[in-house]
N, C-alpha and C positions, 0 to 999 in steps of 0.2 A: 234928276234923271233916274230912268229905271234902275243901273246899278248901283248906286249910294243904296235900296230899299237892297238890296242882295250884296254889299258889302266886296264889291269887284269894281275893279279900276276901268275904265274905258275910255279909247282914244278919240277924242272929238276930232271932225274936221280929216282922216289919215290916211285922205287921195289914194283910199284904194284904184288900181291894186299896185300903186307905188307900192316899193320895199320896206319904205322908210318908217311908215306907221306899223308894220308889223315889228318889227325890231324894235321899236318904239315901246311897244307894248309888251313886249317879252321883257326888255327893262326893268318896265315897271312890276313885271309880276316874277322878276329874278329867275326868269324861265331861258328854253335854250330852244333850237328845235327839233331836237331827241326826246323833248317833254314835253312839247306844246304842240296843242292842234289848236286848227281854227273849224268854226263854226261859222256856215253863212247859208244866206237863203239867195244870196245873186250871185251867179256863175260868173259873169264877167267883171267883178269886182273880188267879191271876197274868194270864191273859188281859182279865181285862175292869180292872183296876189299870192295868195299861199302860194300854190306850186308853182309860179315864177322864184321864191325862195326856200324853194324843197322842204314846205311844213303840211304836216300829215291835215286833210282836211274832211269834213264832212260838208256835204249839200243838203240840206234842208225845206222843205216847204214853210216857204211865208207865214209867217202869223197873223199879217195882219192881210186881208184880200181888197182895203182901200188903199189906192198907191196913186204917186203924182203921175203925170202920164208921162213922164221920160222913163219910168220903171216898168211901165206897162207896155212901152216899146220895147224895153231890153227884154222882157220877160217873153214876148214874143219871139225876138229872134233867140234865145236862151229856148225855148220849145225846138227851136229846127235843130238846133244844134244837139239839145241832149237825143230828141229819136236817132237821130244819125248814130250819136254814141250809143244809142241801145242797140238800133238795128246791126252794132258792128261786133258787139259784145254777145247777140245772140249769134250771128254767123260763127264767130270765133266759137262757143260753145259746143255748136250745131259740128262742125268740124274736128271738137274732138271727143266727141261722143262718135263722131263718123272715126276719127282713126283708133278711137278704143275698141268700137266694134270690129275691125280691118286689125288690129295686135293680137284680141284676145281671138280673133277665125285663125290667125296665122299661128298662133301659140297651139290651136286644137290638131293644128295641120301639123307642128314638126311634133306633137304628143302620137297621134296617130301614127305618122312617117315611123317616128320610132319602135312606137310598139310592134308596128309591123316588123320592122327590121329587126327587134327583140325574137321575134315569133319566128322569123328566116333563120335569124343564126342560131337560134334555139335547137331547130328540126335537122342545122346541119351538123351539130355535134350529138 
């Protein structure tokens, strides 16, 4: 198997995204999940496995682009799902670049408010 050539331990067979193969495999590498990420290139296996057990993860694109076609179905519905999470992450962005603009007009407005009111009590003393 490709890990024995890279000298890392891998869990055959670990029903992602059951819990049990991740644990499993922190085990084996005397790891916790304050020290271990996972790495995966299928969202509804190795990404959502991780964070059903609260371990830091990365998403990846596939290495390899020939895939059985039960993976080329998930890979499909895994596209509807990440644009949603992009389209909500660019919203989410988009709103607060809108209230940074809408803070820093309001911050001009009590800097001016004041100066003004500097310039009034100024001329009354």
């Amino acid at each position: 198997m490709f890990n024995e050539d890279i000298g890392v331990h891998s869990v055959f067979n670990a029903h992602k995204p059951a819990a049990k193969g991740y644990y499993y495999a922190m085990e084996l590498m005397n790891t916790n999940l304050k020290n271990t990420v996972f790495i995966g290139d299928q969202l509804f296996t190795d990404i959502f496995g991780a964070k059903r057990i609260g371990m830091k993860n990365y998403l990846v694109s596939p290495i390899n682009k020939r895939e059985e076609i039960q993976i080329v179905i998930k890979r499909k519905l895994e596209n509807v799902v990440l644009s949603e999470y992009r389209a909500k992450i660019k919203a989410k962005l988009r709103s607060r670049e809108v209230e940074k603009g809408i803070r820093s007009q309001e911050k001009q407005e009590i800097k001016d408010w004041k100066k003004k009111r500097y310039h009034v009590l100024k001329r009354q003393w």
